[in-house]
N, C-alpha and C positions, 0 to 999 in steps of 0.2 A: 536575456529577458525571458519572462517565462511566456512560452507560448500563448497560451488563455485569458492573458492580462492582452497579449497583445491584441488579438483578439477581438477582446471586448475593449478594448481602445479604439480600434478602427472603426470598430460599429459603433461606439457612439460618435465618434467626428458624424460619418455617414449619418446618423439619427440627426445629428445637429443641423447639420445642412439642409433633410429634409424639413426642418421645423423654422427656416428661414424667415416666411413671412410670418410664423407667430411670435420670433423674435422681435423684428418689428413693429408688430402690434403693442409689444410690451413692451419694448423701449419707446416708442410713444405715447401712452399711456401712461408710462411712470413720468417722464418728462410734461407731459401735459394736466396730469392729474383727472383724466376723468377718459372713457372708453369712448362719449361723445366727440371728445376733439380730435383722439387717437382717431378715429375711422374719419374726422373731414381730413384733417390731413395727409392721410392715405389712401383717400377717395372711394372707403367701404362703408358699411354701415354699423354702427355701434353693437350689433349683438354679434357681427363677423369677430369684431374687435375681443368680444367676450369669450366667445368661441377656441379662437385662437387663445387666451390668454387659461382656462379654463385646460386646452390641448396641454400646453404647457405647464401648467400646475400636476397633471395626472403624470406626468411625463417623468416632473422631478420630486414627486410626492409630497409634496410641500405647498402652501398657502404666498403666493408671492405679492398678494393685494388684501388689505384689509378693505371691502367696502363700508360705505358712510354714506346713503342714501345717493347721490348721484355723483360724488365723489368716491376719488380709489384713493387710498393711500397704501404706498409698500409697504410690508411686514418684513420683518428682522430677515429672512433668505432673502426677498426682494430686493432690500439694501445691500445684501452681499453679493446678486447678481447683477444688477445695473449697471456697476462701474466699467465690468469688463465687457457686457454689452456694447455699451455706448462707446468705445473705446474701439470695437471692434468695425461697427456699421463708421465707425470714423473712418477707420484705415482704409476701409471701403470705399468709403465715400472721396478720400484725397487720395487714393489710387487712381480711380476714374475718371477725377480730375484732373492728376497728370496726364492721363496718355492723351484727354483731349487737349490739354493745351498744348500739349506738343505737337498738336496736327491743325490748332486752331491760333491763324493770325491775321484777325480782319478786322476793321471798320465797319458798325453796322449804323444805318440811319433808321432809326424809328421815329414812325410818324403820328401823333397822337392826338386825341381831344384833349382842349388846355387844360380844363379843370383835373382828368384825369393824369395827366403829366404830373399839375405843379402838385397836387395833393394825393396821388397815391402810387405813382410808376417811378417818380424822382429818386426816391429814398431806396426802392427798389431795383435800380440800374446799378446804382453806388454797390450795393448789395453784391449785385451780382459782379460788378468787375472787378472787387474785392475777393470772389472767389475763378473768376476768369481773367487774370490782367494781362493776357494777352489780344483780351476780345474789346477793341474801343467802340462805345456806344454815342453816337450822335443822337440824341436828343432832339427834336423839333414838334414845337405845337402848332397845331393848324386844327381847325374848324373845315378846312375842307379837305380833305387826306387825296394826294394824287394816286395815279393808276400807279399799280407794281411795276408795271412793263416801264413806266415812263425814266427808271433806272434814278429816279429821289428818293425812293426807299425802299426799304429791304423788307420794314414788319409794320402793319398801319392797325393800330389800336386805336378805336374808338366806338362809336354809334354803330349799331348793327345796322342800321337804317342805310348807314353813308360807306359801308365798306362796299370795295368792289366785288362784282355777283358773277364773273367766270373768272379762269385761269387761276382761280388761290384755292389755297387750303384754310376754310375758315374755324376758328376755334372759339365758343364762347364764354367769356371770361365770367360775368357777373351779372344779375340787374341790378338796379339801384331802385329803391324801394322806397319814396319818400314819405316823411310823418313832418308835423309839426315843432318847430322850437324855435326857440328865441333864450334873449340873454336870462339868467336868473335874476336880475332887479327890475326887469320888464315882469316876468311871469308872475310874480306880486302886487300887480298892479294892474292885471286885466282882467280880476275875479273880482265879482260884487261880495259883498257881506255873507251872502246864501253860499260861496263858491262857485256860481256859478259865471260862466263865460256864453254875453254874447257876441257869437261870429259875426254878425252883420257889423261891429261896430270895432273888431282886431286890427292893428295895421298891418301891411304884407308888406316882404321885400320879396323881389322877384328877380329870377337870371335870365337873363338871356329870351324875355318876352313873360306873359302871361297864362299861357296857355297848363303846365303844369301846377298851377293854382287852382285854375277853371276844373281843370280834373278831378282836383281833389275836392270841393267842392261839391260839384256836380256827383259825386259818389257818396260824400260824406255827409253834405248839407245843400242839399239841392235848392234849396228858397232862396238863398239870402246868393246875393251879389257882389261880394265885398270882394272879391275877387277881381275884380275888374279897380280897386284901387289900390295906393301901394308903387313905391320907386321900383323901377325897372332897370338895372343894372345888366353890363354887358356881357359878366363873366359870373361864373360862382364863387369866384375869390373875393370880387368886392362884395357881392350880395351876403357872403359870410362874415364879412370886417362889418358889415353894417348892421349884421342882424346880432354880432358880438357887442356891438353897441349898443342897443337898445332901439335899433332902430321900427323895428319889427319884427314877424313872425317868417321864418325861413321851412320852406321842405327841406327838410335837413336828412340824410342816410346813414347807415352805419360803416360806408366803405369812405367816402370824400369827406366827410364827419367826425368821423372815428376819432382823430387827436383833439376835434374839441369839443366832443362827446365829454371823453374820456376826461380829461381837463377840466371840467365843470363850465368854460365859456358859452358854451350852447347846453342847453336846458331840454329833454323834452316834456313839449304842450298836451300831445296829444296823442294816443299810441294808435289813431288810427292811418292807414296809410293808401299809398295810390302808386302802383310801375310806373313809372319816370322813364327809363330806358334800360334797354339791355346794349353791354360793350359786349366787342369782341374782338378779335386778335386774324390776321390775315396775315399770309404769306405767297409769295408763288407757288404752285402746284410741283412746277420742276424743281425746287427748292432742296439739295444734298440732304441726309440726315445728317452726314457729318459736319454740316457748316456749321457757322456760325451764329444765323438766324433761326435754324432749325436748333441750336442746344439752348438760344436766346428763349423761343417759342416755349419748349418744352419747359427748360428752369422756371418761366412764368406762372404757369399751367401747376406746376407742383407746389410755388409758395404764395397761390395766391392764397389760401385759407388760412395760409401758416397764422398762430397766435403769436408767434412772437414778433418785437415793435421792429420793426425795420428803418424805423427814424432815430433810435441811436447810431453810435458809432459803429462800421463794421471791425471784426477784429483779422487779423492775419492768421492765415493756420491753425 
């Protein structure tokens, strides 16, 4: 082999390596289509995204993105780069997860708020033992999540209000941001001739008490009391069967919402909104990195933003 070739072959692996996380960046961004989504899922911000992707374009002198106002789409090198990207953060990625399964073999109980369970953490346990099936997850909802010490559970997801306040490592997952909807043969039918909507006279379905109504409300349309009527259901799963119904207008969010957003069953009324709550994710403080609940913790933390549906089927490998 000729010396020079070799060379400059070493230095580019070496080149390569250093340009890790702009690879990254750009196999997210091609996969996602847009430098926005690239930087939430990798928890940077869209011009890092650019930046990196822009590093990399100077790199291999070539255009690997054609932009389209807030969309990217690849260009002819792009298409010829991605395959073996993506191919490669693969082998990565189920390297790493061999070595842990072979050190991870545990039962975890996770303890959660129900709504957050049955409508957003469910699909995502499946998820994840589909890529850990060494790691078995118990599932439990409860509205009131016991202490860590009390050895019922391993990881307590819920209300930041109700997690416990020493001995854990707490991590904030999300707030939930509530706006107005209801079914779409309801929203037809609560505008006068003008289009307009009077609040005093909307019905309300409510979860779990009144009070996140009265919120919004009080912020949004502070005169009118109509908040104070309106079914009061115990969970947010009947208050959404009801408000798919026609029953009324629902604080509906885009995280426990999202599949009947997306579905057309829930409609939104109103794009104004009110914090509802913020979740969060607890563990013990002495808690392994290597365990089980700590690769549980982390796996969460990186796919909560993920765009893609997690209520399909998972695939193997």
């Amino acid at each position: 082999m000729d010396v020079s070739i070799y060379f400059s072959y070493a230095e580019l692996i070496m080149f390569s390596l250093r340009h890790l996380n702009a690879l990254r960046a750009f196999e997210a961004a091609a996969r996602l289509g847009s430098f926005a989504s690239a930087g939430r899922e990798l928890n940077i911000s869209s011009s890092v995204v650019s930046t990196h992707v822009k590093n990399l374009e100077d790199w291999f002198g070539t255009k690997l993105f054609v932009r389209t106002g807030n969309r990217v789409v690849l260009s002819e090198d792009g298409h010829r780069l991605i395959p073996q990207i993506s191919t490669g953060f693969q082998s990565l990625r189920d390297g790493c997860i061999e070595l842990l399964e072979s050190r991870l073999h545990d039962t975890l109980t996770v303890v959660a708020e129900p709504a957050l369970a049955s409508l957003w953490l469910r699909s995502r346990l499946t998820y994840f033992c589909n890529e850990y099936p060494k790691i078995k997850v118990d599932l439990r909802p409860s509205w009131s999540p016991p202490s860590l010490a009390s050895e019922h559970s391993d990881i307590i997801i819920h209300f930041d209000t109700r997690q416990p306040k020493t001995g854990v490592l707490r991590r904030e997952l999300f707030p939930i941001d509530g706006f107005p909807a209801c079914a779409p043969q309801l929203k037809g039918r609560l505008f006068d001739q003008n289009g307009c909507l009077d609040w005093n006279k909307v019905p309300l379905v409510h979860d779990n008490g009144r009070g996140i109504w009265c919120k919004w409300f009080a912020k949004h349309v502070p005169d009118s009391t109509a908040w104070q009527g309106g079914h009061v259901y115990s969970n947010l799963s009947l208050a959404i069967d009801a408000a798919k119904d026609g029953e009324g207008l629902i604080l509906a969010d885009e995280v426990l919402c999202e599949r009947h957003l997306a579905e057309g069953t829930l409609v939104v009324l109103d794009e104004r909104r009110v914090r509802c709550v913020w979740y969060s994710m607890t563990i013990s403080k002495d808690t392994p990195k290597n365990s089980a609940a700590f690769t549980l913790q982390s796996w969460l933390l990186e796919n909560t933003h993920r765009s893609e549906s997690f209520s399909s089927k998972p695939h193997n490998g």
